[in-house]
C-alpha positions, 0 to 999 in steps of 0.5 A, a space after each residue: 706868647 703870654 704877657 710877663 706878670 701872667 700866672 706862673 708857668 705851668 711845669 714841665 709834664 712828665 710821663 711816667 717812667 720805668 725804673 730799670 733793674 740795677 745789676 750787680 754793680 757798685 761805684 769805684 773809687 778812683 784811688 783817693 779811697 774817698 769813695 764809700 759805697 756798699 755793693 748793689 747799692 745805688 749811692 755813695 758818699 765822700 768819706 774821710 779825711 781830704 787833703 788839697 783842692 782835687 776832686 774826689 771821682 766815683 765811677 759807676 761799673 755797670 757800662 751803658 749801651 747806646 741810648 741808655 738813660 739814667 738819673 744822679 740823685 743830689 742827695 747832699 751837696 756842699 759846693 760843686 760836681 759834675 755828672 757825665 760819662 767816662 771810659 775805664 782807660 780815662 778814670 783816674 784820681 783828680 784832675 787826671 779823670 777826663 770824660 764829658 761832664 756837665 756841672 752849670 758849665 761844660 768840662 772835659 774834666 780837666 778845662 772848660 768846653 762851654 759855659 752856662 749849659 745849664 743851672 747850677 746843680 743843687 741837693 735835691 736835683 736829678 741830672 739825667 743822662 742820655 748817651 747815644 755812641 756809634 763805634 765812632 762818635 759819642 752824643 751826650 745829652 742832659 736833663 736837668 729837673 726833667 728840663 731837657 738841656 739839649 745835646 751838649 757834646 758830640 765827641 770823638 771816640 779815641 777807643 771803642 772801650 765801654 762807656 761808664 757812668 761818672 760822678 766829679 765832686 768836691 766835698 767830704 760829706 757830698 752822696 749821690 744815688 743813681 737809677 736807670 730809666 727809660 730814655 726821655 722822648 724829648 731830645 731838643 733844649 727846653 726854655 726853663 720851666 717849659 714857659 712859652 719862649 720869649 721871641 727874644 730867646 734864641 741865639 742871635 748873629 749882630 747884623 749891624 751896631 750903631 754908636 754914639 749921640 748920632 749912631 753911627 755905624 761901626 764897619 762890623 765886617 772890617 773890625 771883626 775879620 769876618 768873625 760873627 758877634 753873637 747873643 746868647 738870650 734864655 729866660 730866667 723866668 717870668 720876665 727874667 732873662 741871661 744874656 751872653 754875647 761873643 764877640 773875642 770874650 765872652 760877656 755875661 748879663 742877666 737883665 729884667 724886662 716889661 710892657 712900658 705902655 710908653 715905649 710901644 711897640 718895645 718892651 723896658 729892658 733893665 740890664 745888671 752889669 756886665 761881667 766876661 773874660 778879658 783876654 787880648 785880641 785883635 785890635 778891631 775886635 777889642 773895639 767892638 767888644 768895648 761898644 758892644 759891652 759898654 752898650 748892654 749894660 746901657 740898653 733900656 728896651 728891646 724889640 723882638 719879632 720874628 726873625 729879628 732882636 733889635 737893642 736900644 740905649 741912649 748911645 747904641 743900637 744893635 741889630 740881630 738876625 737869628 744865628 743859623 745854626 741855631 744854637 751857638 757853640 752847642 753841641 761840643 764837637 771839637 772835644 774826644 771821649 778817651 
């Protein structure tokens, strides 16, 4: 792989696409009367005087077929959305509005299903959305920017109702366009920028974990009942990377890295401070999330090769073979399309 410092990353190679015909068709308010759209126009924007912290939904009433693709246009955005797909029967005000959305993060559209899918969305961005269903299941992968995030849920259909595209945002003043296209060729998660990957990106499965001024090691299959601890490492750009691990909470780093002749054949890793949920687990599992998360953000290198991330700090040492399945937690597949 290239070395960090090296020339930008070359952007993503985007072929050309066919802008598919719009029918008749305009976006649906979901009661609130926000919603201000004219028929067979592509876009809406939140208008009116909003009251309390709910949402605003916008419904597009033109229903997809398997392996339909299209594009939101971020035309103005003040805070937060979320675009995915709903039902007619799951369309309502607020909360209430449930389906599959990606918006940074993963929400059913009433609770969190994954963290850190994606970027933050921005005015200017284009999210694709690709939807590929049977009469049993939904398989909802996203775009964003062109950057093929991956799929991120496969759903359980509760109805064999039509599947609509939705849009799941928070300001008076925010528009939105769409556009339907011919369906990218690319199905599988893409690094940011399309720079060539890092050996440590990937996600990683804790095989051993040392402590302590001698290191010594922690019983990791006695204090974690037979749970796995994994890491979560994607680049950020050039020598920039987002760590984030599992142990019984989830906790989140980014940190910077580079060539130090000194510390051959490692690299200098240079960690932010660690920030994650804080709920209460077993008691051997709160002991190794503690090691764990006191020693990411105490790593000062790390080693990757194929097939194995070792991080180093004064105190600690953790070993990692690659996670089987790839990619932890993704797709979503304890989740239902109502």
């Amino acid at each position: 792989h290239k070395s960090f410092g090296s020339a930008a990353p070359r952007p993503l190679a985007l072929r050309p696409r066919r802008l598919l015909p719009l029918r008749r068709a305009m976006w649906q308010d979901d009661g609130s009367g926000l919603v201000r759209a004219d028929t067979g126009r592509p876009e809406f924007v939140v208008e009116g005087e909003k009251t309390g912290g709910s949402p605003v939904n916008a419904l597009f009433d033109q229903s997809l077929t398997s392996g339909q693709y299209f594009e939101i246009d971020v035309l103005e955005l003040k805070e937060s959305v979320f675009v995915g797909v709903t039902t007619k029967e799951a369309f309502a005000e607020g909360y209430k509005c449930k389906g599959l959305f990606f918006g940074r993060n993963l929400s059913n559209g009433g609770a969190l299903v994954r963290q850190a899918f994606g970027e933050a969305i921005a005015t200017g961005q284009k999210i694709g959305v690709l939807t590929e269903f049977d009469a049993s299941n939904a398989t909802v992968t996203f775009y964003q920017d062109g950057r093929c995030l991956g799929p991120a849920f496969v759903a359980t259909r509760r109805t064999d109702g039509a599947i609509f595209p939705v849009v799941h945002t928070s300001s008076i003043g925010d528009k939105f366009g769409i556009r339907f296209l011919d369906a990218p060729a690319e199905r599988k998660r893409q690094g940011k920028g399309a720079a060539p990957a890092h050996p440590a990106e990937g996600v990683w499965a804790l095989q051993k974990l040392f402590t302590g001024p001698e290191l010594g090691e922690v019983p990791l299959a006695e204090k974690m009942e037979g749970q796995e601890v994994t890491l979560n490492v994607e680049g950020d750009g050039p020598g920039s990377f987002r760590f984030s691990a599992r142990v019984f909470n989830t906790l989140n780093m980014t940190a910077t890295s580079e060539p130090d002749q000194s510390l051959e054949p490692f690299e200098k890793l240079v960690p932010s401070m660690v920030v994650g949920t804080n709920m209460m687990g077993p008691e051997g599992m709160m002991e190794v999330e503690g090691i764990v998360g006191d020693g990411l953000g105490k790593l000062h290198k790390w080693l990757a090769r194929p097939g194995s991330l070792l991080l180093t700090g004064a105190t600690v040492e953790m070993c990692f073979a690659p996670k089987a399945d790839g990619h932890e937690g993704f797709p979503a597949t304890e989740v239902e399309l109502p």
